[in-house]
Rosetta silent file (secondary structure, phi, psi, omega in degrees, C-alpha in Angstrom):
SEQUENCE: XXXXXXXXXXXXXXXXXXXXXXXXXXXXXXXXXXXXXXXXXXXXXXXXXXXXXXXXXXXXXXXXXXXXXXXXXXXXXXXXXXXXXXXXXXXXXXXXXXXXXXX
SCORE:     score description
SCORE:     0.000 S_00000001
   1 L     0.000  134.409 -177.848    0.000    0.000    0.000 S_00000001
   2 L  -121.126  142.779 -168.755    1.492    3.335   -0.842 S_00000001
   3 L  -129.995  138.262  137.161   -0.097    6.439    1.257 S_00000001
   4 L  -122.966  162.231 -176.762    0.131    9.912    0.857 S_00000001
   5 L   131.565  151.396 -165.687   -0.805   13.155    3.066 S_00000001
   6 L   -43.268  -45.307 -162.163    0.716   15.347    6.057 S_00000001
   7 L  -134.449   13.896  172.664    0.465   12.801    8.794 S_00000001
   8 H   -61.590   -1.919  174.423    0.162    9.408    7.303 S_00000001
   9 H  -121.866   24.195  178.233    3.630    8.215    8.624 S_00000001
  10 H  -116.411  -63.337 -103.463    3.245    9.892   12.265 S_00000001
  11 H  -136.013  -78.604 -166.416   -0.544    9.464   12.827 S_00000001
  12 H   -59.161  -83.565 -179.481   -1.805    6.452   10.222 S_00000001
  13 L  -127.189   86.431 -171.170    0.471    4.513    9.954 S_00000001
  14 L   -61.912   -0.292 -172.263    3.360    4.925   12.471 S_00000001
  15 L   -96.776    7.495 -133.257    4.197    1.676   12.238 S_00000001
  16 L   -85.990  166.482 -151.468    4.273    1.567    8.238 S_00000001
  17 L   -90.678  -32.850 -142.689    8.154   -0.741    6.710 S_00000001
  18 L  -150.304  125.128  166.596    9.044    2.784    4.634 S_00000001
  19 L  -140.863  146.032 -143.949    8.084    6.409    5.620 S_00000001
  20 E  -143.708  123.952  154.902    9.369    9.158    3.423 S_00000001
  21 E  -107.499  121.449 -171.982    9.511   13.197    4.261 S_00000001
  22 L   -96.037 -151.598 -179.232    9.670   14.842    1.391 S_00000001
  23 L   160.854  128.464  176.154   10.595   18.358    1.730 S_00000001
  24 L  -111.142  158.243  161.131   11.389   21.659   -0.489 S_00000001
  25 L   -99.561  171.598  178.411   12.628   24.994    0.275 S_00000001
  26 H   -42.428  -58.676 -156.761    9.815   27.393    0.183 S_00000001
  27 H   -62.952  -48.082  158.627   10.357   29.415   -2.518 S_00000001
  28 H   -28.252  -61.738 -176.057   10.724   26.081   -4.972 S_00000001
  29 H   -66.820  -15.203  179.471    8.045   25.019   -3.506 S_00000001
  30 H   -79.544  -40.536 -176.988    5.952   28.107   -4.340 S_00000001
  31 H   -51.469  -73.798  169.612    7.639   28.221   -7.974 S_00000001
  32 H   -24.060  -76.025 -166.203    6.443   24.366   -8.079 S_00000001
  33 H   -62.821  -36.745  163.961    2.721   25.379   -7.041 S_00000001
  34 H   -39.072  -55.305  177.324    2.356   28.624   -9.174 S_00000001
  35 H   -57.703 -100.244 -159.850    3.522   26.213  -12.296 S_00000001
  36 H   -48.334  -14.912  160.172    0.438   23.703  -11.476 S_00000001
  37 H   -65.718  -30.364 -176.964   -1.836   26.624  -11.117 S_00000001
  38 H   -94.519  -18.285  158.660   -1.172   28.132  -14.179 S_00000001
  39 H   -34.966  -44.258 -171.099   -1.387   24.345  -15.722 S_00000001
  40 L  -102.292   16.254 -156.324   -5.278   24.818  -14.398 S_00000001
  41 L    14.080   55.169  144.793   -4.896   28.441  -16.062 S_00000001
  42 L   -57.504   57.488 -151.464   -4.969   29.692  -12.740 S_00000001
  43 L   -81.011  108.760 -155.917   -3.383   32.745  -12.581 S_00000001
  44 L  -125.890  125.240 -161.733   -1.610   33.429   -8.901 S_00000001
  45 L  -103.783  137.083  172.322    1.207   36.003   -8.207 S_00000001
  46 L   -85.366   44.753 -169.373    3.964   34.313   -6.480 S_00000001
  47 L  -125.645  -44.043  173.860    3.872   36.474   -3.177 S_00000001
  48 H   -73.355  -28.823  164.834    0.526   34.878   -2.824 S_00000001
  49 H   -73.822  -51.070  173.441    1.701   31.378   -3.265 S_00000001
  50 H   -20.373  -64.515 -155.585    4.447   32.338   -0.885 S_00000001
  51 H  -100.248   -7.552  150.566    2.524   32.944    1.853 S_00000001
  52 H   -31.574  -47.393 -149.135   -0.377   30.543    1.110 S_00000001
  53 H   -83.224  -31.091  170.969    2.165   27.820    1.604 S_00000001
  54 H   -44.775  -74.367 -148.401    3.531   30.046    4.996 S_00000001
  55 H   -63.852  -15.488  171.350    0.177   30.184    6.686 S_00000001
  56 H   -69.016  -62.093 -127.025   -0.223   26.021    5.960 S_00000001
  57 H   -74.754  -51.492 -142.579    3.271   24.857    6.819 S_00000001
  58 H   -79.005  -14.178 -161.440    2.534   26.997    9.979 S_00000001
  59 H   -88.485  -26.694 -160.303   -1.093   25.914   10.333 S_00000001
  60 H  -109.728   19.431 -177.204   -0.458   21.964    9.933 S_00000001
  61 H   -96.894  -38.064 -174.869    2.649   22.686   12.140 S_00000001
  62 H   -72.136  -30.709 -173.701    0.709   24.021   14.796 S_00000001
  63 L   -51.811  152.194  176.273   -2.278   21.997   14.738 S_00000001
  64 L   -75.131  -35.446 -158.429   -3.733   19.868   18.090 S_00000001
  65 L  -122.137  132.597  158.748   -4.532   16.525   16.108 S_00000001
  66 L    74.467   13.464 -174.291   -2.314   15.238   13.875 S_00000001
  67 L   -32.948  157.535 -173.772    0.387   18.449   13.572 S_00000001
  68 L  -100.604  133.810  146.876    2.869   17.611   10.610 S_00000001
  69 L  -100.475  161.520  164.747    6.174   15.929   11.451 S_00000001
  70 L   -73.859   88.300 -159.397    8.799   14.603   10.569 S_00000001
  71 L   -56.652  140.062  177.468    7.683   10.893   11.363 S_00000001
  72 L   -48.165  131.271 -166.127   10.165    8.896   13.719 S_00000001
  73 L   111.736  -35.949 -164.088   12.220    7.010   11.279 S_00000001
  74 L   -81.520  179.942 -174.545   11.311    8.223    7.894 S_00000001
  75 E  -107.131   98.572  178.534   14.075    8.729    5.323 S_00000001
  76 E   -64.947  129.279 -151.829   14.173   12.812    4.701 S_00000001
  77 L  -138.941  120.393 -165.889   14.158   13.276    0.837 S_00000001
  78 L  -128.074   80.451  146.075   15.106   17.557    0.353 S_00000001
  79 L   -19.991  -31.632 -107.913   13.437   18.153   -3.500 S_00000001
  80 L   -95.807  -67.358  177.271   14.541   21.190   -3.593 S_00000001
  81 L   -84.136   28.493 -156.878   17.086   20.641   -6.383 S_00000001
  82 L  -128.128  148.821  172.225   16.009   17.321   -7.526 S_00000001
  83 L   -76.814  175.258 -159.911   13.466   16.843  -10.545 S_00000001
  84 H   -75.219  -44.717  162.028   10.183   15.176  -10.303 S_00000001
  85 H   -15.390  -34.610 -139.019   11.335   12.377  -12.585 S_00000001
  86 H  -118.883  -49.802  173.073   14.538   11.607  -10.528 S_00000001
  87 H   -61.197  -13.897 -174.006   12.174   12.123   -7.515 S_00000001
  88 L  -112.205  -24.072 -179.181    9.967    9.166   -8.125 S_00000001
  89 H   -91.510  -25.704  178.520   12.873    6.456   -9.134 S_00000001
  90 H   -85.767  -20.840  163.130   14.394    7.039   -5.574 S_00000001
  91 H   -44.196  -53.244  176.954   11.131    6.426   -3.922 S_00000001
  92 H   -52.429  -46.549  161.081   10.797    3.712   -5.976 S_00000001
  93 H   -40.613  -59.575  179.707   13.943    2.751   -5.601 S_00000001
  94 H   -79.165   -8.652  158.458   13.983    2.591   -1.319 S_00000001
  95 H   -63.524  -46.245 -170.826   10.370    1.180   -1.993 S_00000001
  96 H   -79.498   -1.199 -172.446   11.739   -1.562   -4.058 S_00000001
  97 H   -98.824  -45.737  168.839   14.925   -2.323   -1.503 S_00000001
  98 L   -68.653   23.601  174.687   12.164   -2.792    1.047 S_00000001
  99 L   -83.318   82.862  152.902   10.232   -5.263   -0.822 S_00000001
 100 L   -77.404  131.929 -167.149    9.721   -8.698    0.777 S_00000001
 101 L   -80.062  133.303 -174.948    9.238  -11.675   -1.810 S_00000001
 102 L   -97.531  149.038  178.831    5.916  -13.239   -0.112 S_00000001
 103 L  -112.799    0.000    0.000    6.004  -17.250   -0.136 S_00000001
């Protein structure tokens, strides 16, 4: 089973063989989310993505139930310079090194 979302390797399933943090610096990541907005011709000034992604980070940091962490364990994965392409064979990759052959 592959899960994604803020607290699935803290909260769902802390117990899960592979947990992954992915992680950007901001500004990438706003550059990132502007680009899929304007994909959806979605036109967004990137001062406004900026601080969209501010007032989350800080909202799901902050939060009572489920606040986002770093889950105990996971393998920190820092995007920031790495393409999405490149980004998906090392998941697969540490997916596929954890991969027991079932008898």
């Amino acid at each position: 089973i592959v899960m994604d979302g803020r607290d699935i390797g803290s909260v769902v399933f802390p117990d899960a063989e592979l947990k992954l943090f992915l992680t950007a610096d901001l500004l990438v990541r706003a550059f990132r989310r502007q680009k899929e907005l304007l994909e959806r011709d979605e036109l967004v000034d990137l001062d406004s993505v900026i601080e969209n992604l501010r007032k989350r980070d800080e909202y799901d940091s902050k939060r009572k139930v489920s606040p986002l962490v770093k889950p105990k364990g996971a393998i920190v994965i820092d995007t920031t310079h790495v393409a999405i392409d490149e980004q998906v064979d090392e998941v697969v990759r540490l997916a596929t090194g954890k991969m027991v052959p079932q008898s």
